[in-house]
Structure formats: structure tokens, C-alpha cells
N, C-alpha and C positions, 0 to 999 in steps of 0.2 A: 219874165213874160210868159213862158209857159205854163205857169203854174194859173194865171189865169186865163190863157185860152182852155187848160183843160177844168177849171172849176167852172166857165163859164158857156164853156162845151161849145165854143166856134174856132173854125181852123185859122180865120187872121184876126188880128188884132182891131179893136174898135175906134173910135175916138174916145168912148168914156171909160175906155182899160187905158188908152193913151192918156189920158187925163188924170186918172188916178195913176198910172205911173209915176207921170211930173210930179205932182203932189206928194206923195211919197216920199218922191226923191228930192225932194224943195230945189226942183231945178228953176232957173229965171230963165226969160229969154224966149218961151215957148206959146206966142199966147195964139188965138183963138186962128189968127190969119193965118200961121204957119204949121198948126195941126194938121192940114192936108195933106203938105210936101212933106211933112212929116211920115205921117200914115202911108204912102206913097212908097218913099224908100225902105219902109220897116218891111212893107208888104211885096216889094221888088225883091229886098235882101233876101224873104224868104220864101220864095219862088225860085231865087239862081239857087239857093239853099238844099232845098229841097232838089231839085233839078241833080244838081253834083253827088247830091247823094245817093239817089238812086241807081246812077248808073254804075 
């Protein structure tokens, strides 16, 4: 995932870098409704992330 925030040059992650992750990764289970809560916790994770590491 970070290899396309940084090719894509934004600090969180998108719905169509989450999209193209899935795909990638031929995961099931992930469809359109539950890309938010999705996005959400990726974008939470990396905020405490972030957070812990700075200090």
C-alpha cells in the first residue's frame, strides 16, 4: 500500500487504490457497500500509526 500512496502522491489511501488492491489480490467479499468501512479502518489504522510513531 505504500508504494502506491507514494506513486500516487496522496497520504491516505483512495477507494480506487482500495479497489485496485482487491483486485490484485483476487480477494472476495469486498464489494462496493463495504469499501467505506473499509477505507475507514485502513485510514484510522493509519492515523494511531502514525500517531505512535511519532512520539
Amino acid at each position: 500500500m505504500p508504494a502506491l500512496l507514494e506513486r500516487d502522491g496522496n497520504g491516505a489511501i483512495t477507494r480506487v487504490q482500495l479497489r485496485e488492491i482487491i483486485r490484485r489480490q483476487g480477494l472476495t467479499g469486498v464489494g462496493n457497500d463495504r469499501l467505506g468501512a473499509v477505507l475507514q479502518e485502513l485510514r484510522n489504522t493509519d492515523i494511531t500509526t502514525t500517531r505512535s510513531t511519532s512520539r
